[in-house]
N, C-alpha and C positions, 0 to 999 in steps of 0.2 A: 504494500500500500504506500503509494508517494502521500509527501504533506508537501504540501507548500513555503520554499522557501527561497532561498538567492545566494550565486555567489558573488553578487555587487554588480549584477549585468541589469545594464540598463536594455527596458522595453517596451514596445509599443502595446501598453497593457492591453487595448481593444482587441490585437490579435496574435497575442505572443502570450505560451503559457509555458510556467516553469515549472518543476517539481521534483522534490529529493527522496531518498531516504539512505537508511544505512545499509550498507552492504554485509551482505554475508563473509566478507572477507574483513579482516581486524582494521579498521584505521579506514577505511574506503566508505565510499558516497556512493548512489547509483544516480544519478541525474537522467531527465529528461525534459528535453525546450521545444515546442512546437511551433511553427508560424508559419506566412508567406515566404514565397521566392524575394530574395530581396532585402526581408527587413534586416538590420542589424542589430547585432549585440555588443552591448561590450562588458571585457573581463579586466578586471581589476586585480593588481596580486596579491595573492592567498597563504604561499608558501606551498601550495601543491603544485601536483601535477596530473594529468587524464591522460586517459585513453578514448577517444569519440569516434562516436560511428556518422559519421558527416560527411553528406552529399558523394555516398556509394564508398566512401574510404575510410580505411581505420587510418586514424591520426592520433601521432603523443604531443601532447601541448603542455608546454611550461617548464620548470616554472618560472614566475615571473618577476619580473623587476620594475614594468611600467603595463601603464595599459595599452589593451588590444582591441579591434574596432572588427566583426566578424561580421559581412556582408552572405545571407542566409542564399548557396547556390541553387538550389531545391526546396521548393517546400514540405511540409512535412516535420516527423520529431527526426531531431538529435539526440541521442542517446550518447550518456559517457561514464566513466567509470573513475572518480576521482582518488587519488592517495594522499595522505597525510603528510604532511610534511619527510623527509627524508627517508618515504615509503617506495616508491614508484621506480627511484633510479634503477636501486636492484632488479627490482621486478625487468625493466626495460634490459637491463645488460649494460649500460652506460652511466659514466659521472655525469650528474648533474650539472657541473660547469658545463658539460657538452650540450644539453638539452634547453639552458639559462634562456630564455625567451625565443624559445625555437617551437614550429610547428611542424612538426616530420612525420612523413609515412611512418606508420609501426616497421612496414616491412624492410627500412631502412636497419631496424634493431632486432626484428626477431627472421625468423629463417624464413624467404617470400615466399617458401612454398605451402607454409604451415598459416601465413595472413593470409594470400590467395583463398583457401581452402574458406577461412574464417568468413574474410568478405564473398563468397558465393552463396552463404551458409545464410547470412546477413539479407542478400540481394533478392533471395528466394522467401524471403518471409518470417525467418526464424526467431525467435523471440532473444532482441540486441542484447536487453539486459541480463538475462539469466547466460548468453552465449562469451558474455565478456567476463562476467564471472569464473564462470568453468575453465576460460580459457588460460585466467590468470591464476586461479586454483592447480592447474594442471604444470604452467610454469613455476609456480614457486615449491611443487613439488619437488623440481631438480636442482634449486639451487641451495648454497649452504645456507644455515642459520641468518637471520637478520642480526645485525651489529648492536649489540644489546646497550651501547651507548647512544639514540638517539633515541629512544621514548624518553629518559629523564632530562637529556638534555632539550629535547621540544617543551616538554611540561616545564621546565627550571624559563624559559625563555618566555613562553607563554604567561606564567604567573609574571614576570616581568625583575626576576632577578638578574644583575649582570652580568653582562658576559664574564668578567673574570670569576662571580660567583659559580655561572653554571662551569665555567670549566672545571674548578675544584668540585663541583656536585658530579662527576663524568672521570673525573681523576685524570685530564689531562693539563698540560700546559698553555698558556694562552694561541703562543706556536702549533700546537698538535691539534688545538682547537681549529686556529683557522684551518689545517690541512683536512681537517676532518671536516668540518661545515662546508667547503669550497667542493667535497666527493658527494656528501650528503643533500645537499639542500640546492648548489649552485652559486650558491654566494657564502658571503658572513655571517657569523650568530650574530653579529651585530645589526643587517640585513636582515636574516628574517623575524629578530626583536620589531623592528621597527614597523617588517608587513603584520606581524602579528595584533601589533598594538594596533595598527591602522585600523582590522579587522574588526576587533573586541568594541572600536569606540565605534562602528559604523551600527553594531547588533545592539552595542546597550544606545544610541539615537532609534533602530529602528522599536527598539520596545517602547520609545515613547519619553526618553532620558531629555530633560534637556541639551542643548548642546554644551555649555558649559559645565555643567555636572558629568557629561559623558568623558569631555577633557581631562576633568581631574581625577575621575573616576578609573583611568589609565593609566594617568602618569606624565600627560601632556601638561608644558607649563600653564597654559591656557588657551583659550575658545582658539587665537589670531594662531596659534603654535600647530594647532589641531587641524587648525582653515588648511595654511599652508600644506602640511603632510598630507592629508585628503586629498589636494590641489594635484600635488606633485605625483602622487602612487594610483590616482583615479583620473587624472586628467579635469576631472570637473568640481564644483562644490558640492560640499556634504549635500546642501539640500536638490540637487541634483540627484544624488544615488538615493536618496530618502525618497522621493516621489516614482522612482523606476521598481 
């Protein structure tokens, strides 16, 4: 069952419908966005990354560092499969620096004959969301463990501790940090602090927070502190994503 929700894409509410839930799989989203030929979206960054079934093609998007402007080639839903912060790389086979605001064929990272197969599977009718699941259940069957240093350190960043705190909560050095966030995430713990917080102050505005209350309520020095960063990581004003 989807609920309704956003990952800061702006839409043309009259014919653009959006809706999430949690995945079967630990840390992942199952999204789906429906609309015209034509209309666009736009993505803001999150500290993720996806896998979308878009306009006949599996595509890995993100993660990101600025916003994206997606022009809708077919109508119809998009379906996608989102990872959590320093979830997705593994799963894909590559560093995340490499992925860092890139939109790439999957078949570019996983074997074309094994996408191929997926997108025909997709093209004929097959149900996207449950086929991307499986599909990603199947790949992380084969690979080793997940790096059991990036749940506490996403969580230690999240809650808005610093970086030099979360390195000591992770046991590494500020050094070992950056080398580790630059595999994991695409950028710096510094970096995804900052999408994080962006994130946090955009959910407690959509709940209805003031916007000055939702600044301090983060960590922003204030509302003008808050304008800017929103500005700069969403391309438009809070009350821009607040009405989308």
């Amino acid at each position: 069952m989807f609920g309704s929700a956003g990952r800061g894409a702006k839409r043309r509410e009259d014919i653009h419908v959006y809706a999430e839930r949690p995945s079967r799989i630990a840390g992942c989203v199952l999204w789906v966005s429906c609309g015209p030929a034509g209309s666009e979206t736009l993505v803001v960054p999150d500290g993720c990354t996806d896998v979308i079934w878009l306009d006949g093609r599996l595509t890995v998007a993100g993660p990101d560092t600025v916003p994206h402007r997606h022009a809708r080639g077919t109508a119809g839903a998009t379906v996608g499969l989102r990872f959590g912060p320093g979830i997705g790389p593994r799963l894909f086979g590559a560093p995340a620096g490499e992925l860092r605001d890139a939109r790439l064929p999957l078949d570019q990272l996983w074997p074309a004959a094994g996408v191929s197969e997926l997108e025909e599977r997709l093209s004929a009718g097959e149900t996207a969301g449950g086929l991307l699941e499986w599909a990603v259940s199947r790949r992380e069957e084969t690979l080793p463990p997940a790096d059991a240093r990036v749940e506490p350190l996403v969580a230690a960043l999240r809650s808005g501790e610093s970086v030099a705190s979360a390195a000591r909560i992770v046991g590494q050095s500020e050094r070992q940090l950056r080398r580790l966030a630059t595999e994991v995430f695409g950028y710096s713990a510094k970096t995804l602090q900052r999408i994080l917080r962006f994130q946090r102050a955009v959910a407690l505005a959509r709940r209805g927070e003031p916007l000055a209350t939702a600044a301090y309520g983060v960590g922003y020095a204030d509302q003008a502190h808050m304008a800017r960063e929103v500005r700069e990581l969403a391309g438009v004003p809070m009350t821009a994503l607040l009405s989308s």
